[in-house]
C-alpha positions in Angstrom: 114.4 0.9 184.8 113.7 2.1 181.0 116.9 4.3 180.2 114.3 6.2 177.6 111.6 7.6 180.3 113.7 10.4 180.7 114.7 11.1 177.9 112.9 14.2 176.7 112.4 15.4 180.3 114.2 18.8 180.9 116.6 19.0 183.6 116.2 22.0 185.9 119.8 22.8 187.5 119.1 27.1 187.8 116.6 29.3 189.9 115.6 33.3 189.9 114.1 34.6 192.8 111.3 36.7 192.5 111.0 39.1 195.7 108.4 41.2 196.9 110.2 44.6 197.6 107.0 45.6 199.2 105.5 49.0 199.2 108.5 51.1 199.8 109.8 51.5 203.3 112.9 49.2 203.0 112.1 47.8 207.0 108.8 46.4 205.1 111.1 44.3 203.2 110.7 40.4 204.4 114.3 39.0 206.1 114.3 36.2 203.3 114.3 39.2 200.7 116.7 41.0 202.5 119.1 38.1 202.1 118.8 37.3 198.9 119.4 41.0 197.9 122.3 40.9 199.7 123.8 37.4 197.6 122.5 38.0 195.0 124.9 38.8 192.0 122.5 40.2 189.8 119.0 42.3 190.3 116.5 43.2 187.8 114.0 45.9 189.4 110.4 46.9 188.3 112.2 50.6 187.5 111.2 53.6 189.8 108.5 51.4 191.5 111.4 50.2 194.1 113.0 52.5 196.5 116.2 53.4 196.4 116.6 52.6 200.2 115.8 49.2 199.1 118.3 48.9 196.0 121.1 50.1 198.2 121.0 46.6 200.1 122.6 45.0 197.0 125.5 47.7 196.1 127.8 45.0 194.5 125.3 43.8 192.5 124.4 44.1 188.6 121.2 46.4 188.5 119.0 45.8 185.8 116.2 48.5 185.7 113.0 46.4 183.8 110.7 49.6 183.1 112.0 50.6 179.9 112.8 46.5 178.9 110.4 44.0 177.3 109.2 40.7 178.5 111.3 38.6 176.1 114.9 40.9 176.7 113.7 40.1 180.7 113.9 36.6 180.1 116.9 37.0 177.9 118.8 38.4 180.9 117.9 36.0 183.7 118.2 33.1 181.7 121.6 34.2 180.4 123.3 35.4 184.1 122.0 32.0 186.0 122.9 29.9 183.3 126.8 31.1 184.0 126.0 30.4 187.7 124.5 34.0 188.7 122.8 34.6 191.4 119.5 36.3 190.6 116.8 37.9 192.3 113.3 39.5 190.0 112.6 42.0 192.4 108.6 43.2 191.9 107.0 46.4 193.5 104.6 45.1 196.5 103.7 41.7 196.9 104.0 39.6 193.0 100.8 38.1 193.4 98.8 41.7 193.3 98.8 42.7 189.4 102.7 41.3 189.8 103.0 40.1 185.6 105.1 37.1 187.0 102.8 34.6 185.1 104.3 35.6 181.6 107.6 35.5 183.1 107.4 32.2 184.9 106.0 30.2 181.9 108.8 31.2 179.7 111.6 30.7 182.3 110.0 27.2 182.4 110.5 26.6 178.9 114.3 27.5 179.4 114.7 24.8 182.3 115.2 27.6 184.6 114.1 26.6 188.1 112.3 29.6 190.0 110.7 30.7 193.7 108.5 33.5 194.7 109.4 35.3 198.0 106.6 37.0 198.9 106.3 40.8 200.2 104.3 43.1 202.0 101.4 44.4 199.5 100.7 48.1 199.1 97.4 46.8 200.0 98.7 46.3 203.5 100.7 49.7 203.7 97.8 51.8 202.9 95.5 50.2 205.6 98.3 50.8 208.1 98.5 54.5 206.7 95.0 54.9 207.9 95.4 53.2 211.0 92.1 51.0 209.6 91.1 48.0 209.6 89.3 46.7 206.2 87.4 44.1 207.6 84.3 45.0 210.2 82.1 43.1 212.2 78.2 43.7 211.3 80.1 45.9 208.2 82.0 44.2 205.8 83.8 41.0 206.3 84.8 40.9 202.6 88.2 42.9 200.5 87.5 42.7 197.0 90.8 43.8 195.3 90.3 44.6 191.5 91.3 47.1 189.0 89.8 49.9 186.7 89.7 48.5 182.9 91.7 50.9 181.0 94.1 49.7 178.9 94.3 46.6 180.2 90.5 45.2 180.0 89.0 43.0 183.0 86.8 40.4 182.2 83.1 42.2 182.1 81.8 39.9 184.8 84.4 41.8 186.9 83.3 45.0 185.7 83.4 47.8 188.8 80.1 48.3 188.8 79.2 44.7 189.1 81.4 44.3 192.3 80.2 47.8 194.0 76.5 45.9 194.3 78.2 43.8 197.1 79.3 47.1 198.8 82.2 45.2 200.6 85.0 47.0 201.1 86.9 47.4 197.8 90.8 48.3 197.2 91.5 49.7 193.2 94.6 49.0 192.5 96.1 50.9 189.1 92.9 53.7 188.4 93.8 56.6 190.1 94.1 57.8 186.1 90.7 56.5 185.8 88.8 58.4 188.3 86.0 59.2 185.7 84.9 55.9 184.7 85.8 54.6 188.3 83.6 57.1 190.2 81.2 56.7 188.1 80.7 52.8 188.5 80.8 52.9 192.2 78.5 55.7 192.8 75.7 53.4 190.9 75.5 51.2 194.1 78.2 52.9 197.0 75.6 55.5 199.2 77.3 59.2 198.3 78.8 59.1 201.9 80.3 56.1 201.5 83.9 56.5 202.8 87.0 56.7 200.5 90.9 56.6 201.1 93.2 57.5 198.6 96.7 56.6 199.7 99.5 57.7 196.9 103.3 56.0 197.6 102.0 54.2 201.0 105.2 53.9 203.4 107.5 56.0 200.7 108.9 59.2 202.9 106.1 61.3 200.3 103.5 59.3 201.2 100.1 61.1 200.7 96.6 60.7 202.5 93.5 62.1 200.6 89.9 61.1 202.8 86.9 61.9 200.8 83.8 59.8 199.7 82.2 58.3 196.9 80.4 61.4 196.0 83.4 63.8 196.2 86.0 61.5 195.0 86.8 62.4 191.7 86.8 66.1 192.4 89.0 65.4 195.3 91.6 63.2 193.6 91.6 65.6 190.4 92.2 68.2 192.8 94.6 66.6 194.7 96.8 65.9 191.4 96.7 61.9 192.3 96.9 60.4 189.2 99.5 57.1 189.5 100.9 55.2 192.4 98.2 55.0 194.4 95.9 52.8 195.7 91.8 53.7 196.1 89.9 51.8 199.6 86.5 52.9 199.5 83.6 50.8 202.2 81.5 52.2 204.9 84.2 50.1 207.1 86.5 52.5 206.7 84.7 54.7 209.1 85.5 52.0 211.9 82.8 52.0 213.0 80.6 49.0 213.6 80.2 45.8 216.0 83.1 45.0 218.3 84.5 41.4 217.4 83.8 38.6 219.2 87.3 37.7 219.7 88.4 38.9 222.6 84.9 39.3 224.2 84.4 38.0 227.4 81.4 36.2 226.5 82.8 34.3 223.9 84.5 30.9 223.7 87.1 29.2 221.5 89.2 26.8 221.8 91.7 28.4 224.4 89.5 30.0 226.6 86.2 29.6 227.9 83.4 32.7 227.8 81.0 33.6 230.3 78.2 32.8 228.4 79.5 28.8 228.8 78.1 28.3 224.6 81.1 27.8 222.1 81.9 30.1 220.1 83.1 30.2 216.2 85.7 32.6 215.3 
């Protein structure tokens, strides 16, 4: 064995946790984040994104609120508090892999040795579509989610412009652009019909959780009108009127591998 191999390699000996907190309603909280709220020694929460509900499952803990902290002070903190053997848990609105900013994060937690894992969570995505009662995906309607943003002050890449994505007129959820409404309406009414349905779910599963239904053409009156204008999340597709083919799923005349339709033809899912 060459004693030198490993010389320059970094030994990772610490780990953070970053947890989904999900959209609000602490039960929407996975069990795996639950329990590592409840070790951990030390929480550093994306500000008055988390519920307090959620918070109160680690009352012994340090509480570090991130909003009013930048990225390098973050790192600062978690590097500092596992390093003398904290236990620490990153705790992210939603699920971290929607708009989560855990790339920035993880790369320079890297380059401090510091081991990490991301717990998933239940996205706001989800939480609105259960709000609704609605499914997102419709046979014979749309069997595609696009999930984007508006480009504000944070630009998306101009392939990804809205408009661009509307010509597919899948079912699209806009995350961070209820402050936008102008240039958003705008790009989707170029290829969404005027009818075309749209949900506007502000603080989906919070106990102030609000429901605006309108369409394409109404939209931006509707959300100005309804004072929406942050932390909410904007579903706009004709599936959103439920209404369309039944899925094969559970039809009788269809067959998958467990059970065996009328129709005697197999059947893809």
């Amino acid at each position: 064995m060459n004693p030198d191999r490993n010389k320059n390699r970094k030994t990772v000996t610490h780990r953070v946790h970053f947890v989904g907190a999900g959209p609000g309603d602490p039960d929407l909280l996975t069990i795996k984040g639950m329990r590592l709220l409840e070790q951990a020694d030390v929480v550093i929460y994306a500000g008055s994104l988390i519920s307090p509900e959620v918070l109160e499952l680690c009352p012994k803990a340090e509480r570090i609120d991130s909003a009013p902290l930048c990225l390098d002070y973050i790192v600062e903190i978690m590097v500092d508090r596992v390093k003398h053997g904290k236990r620490v848990v990153r705790l992210h609105s939603g699920d971290p892999a929607f708009f989560g900013a855990i790339k920035e994060q993880i790369a320079k937690l890297r380059e401090a040795s510091v081991d990490l894992e991301v717990v998933p969570g239940v996205s706001s995505l989800g939480a609105a579509a259960a709000a609704i009662s609605s499914e997102l995906t419709v046979p014979g309607v749309s069997q595609t989610v696009i999930v984007t943003r508006a480009a504000g002050r944070t630009p998306v890449p101009e392939r990804e412009d809205i408009a661009m994505l509307a010509e597919h007129r899948a079912t699209m959820a806009v995350f961070l652009s209820a402050g936008l409404i102008s240039r958003l309406h705008e790009r989707l009414a170029a290829h969404y019909p005027p009818e075309t349905p749209v949900v506007i779910v502000q603080q989906a599963s919070w106990p102030q959780e609000k429901v605006l239904r309108t369409n394409v053409q109404d939209m931006r009156e509707a959300i100005r009108e309804a004072k929406m204008d942050r932390t909410a999340i904007i579903l706009i597709g004709a599936a959103l009127a439920q209404q369309g083919e039944e899925s094969k799923l559970y039809s009788k005349e269809f067959s998958h591998g467990y059970r065996q339709g009328e129709s005697g033809e197999p059947g893809e899912s």
